[in-house]
C-alpha positions in Angstrom: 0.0 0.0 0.0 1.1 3.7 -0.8 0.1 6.8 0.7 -0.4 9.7 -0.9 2.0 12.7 0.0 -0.9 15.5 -1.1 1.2 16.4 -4.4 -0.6 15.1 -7.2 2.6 15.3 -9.8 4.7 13.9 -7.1 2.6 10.8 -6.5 2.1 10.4 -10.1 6.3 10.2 -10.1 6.8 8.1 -6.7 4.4 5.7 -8.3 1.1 6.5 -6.6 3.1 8.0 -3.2 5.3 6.4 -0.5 4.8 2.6 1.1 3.4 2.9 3.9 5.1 2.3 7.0 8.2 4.5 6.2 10.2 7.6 7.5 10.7 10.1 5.7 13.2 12.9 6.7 12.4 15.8 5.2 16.2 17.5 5.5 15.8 20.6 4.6 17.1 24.5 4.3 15.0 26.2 5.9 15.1 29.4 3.3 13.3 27.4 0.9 10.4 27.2 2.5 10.3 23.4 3.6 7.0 23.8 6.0 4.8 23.9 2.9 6.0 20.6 2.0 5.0 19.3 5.4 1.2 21.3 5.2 1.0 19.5 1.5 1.8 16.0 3.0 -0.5 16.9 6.2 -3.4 16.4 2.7 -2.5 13.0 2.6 -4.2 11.7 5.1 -5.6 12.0 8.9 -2.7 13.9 10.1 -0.8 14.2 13.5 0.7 17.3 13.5 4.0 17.9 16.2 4.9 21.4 16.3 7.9 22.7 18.2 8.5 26.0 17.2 4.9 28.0 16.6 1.4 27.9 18.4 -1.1 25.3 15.4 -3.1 28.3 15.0 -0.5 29.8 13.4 0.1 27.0 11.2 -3.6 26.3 10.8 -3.5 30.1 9.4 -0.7 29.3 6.7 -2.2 26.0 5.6 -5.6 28.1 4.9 -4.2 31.4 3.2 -2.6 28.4 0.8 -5.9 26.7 -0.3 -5.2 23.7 2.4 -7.4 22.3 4.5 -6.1 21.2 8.0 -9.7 20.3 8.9 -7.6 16.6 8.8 -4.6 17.8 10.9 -4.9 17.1 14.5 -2.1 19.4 16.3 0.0 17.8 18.9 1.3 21.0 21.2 4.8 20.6 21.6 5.7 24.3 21.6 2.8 25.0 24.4 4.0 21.7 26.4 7.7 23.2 26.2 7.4 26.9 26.5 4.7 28.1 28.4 3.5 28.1 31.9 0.1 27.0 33.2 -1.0 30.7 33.2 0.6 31.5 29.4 3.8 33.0 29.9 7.4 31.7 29.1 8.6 29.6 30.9 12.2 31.4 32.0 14.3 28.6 33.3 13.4 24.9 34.2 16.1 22.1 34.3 13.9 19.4 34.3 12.0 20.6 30.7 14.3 18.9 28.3 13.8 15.5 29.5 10.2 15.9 30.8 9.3 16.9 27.5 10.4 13.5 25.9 7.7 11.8 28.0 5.3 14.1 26.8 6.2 12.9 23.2 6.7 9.5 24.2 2.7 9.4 25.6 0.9 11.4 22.3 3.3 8.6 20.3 1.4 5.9 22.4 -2.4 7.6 22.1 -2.2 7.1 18.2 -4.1 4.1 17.8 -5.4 4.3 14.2 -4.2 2.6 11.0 -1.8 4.5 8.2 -2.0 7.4 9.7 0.1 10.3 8.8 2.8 12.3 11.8 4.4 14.8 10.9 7.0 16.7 13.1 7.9 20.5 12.5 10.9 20.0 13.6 13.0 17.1 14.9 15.9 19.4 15.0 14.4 21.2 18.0 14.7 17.8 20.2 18.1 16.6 18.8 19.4 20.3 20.0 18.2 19.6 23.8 20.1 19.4 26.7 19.9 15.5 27.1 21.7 12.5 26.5 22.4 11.2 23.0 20.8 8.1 24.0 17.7 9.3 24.9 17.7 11.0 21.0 18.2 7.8 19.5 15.6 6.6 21.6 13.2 9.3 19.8 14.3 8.8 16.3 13.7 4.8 16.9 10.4 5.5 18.9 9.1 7.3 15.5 10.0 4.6 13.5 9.1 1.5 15.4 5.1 3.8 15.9 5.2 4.5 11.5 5.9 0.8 11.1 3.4 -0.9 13.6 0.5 1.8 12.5 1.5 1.0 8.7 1.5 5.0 8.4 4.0 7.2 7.1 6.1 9.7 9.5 7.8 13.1 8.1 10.7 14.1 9.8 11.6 17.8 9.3 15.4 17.8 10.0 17.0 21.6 9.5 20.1 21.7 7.6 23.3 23.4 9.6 21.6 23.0 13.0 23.5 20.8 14.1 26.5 18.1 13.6 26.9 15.9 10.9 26.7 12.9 12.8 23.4 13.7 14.1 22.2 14.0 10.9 23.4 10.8 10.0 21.5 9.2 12.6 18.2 10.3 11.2 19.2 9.6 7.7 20.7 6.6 8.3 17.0 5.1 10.0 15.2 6.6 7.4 13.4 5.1 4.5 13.3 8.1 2.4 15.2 11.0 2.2 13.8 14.1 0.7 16.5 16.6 -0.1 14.6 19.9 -0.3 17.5 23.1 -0.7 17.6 26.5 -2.3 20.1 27.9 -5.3 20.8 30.8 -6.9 20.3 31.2 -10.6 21.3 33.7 -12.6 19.2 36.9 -10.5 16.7 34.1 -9.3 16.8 31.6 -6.1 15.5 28.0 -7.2 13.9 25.6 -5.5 14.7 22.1 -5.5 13.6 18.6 -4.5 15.4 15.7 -4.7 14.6 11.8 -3.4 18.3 10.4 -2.8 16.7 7.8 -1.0 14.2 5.4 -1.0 13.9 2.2 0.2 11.1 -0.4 -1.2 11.5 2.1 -4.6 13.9 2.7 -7.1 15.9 6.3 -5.8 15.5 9.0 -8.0 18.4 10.2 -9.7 16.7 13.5 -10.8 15.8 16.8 -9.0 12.8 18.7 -9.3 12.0 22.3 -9.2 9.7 23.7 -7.3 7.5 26.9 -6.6 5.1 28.1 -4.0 1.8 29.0 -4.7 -1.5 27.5 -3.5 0.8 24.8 -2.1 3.8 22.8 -3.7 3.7 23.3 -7.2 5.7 21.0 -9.0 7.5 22.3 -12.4 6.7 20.2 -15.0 8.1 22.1 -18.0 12.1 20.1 -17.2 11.9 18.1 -14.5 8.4 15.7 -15.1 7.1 15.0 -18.7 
């Protein structure tokens, strides 16, 4: 079975989307606008949503203003969880957070009990730069992978390029079953966006990159890169 990832022209290339019960890391530079990917793939089915670095209404308000529906999405609050007190405000100092907050994770993880479902987290980069033993990352990256294979669903891990050390990277990559390379470069007076798939396992990789836009959503460009 194949889920879809919410891009027409990019299922229509992967085949009909991605087998279900696989990874994903979406690594990614953040310039070129790699959320939208995760809103588009958010389409593709009932949709767990961890987010880490914004309130979901604020996402809920960018997935609308681009023609998306998140009336699918259900929003797991890691940014409320992590940041703010009881009563709203920031939460100054706390040396018990970074670990607690891997329970907190570790329990919504446990709560999904529904088959090929979709979780998506914006971003894992924010819990592999917390104060806490490397083991106890690992443990995260492996408990997202173990939950997207025993719920035959599909898991997109946003990883943020430069954030931190290679070898950290590699871990993710490494467990993944699909890599999606998603970067920005400059062209002539223009910045191009790119997507490529160095990675996939179950599928053939994709040698080929694909150009991109934003605009009511990923917008694949089909005049080079898909005929």
């Amino acid at each position: 079975m194949k889920i879809s990832t919410g891009i027409l022209l990019l299922d229509k290339r992967l085949g009909g989307g991605i087998p279900s019960g696989s990874t994903v890391c979406v690594y990614a530079n953040p310039v070129s606008m790699p959320e939208v990917f995760l809103y588009q793939f958010a389409s593709g089915g009932y949709t767990f949503y961890f987010t880490t670095s914004r309130l979901p209404k604020y996402i809920m308000e960018d997935m609308e203003s681009l023609g998306i529906d998140p009336g699918n999405v259900e929003f797991v609050d890691v940014f409320s969880k992590y940041y703010l007190s009881e009563s709203g405000g920031f939460i100054i100092e706390d040396q018990y957070r970074d670990r607690d907050i891997f329970d907190f994770v570790d329990s919504q993880l446990s709560k999904i009990d529904m088959r090929n479902p979709v979780i998506i987290f914006d971003n894992l980069s924010f819990f592999l730069n917390l104060n806490v033993p490397m083991g106890l990352k690992e443990w995260l990256v492996n408990k997202i992978y173990a939950t997207t294979k025993n719920l035959e669903g599909i898991s997109y891990c946003y990883l943020i390029k430069g954030s931190h050390p290679k070898e950290i990277d590699n871990i993710v990559i490494n467990i993944s079953d699909v890599v999606f390379d998603i970067d920005s470069e400059k062209s002539g007076d223009k910045m191009v966006n790119r997507l490529g798939i160095p990675k996939m396992r179950r599928m053939k990789p994709i040698d080929e990159t694909f150009r991109y836009y934003i605009s009511d959503g990923v917008q694949i460009d089909t005049s080079r890169d898909i005929a």
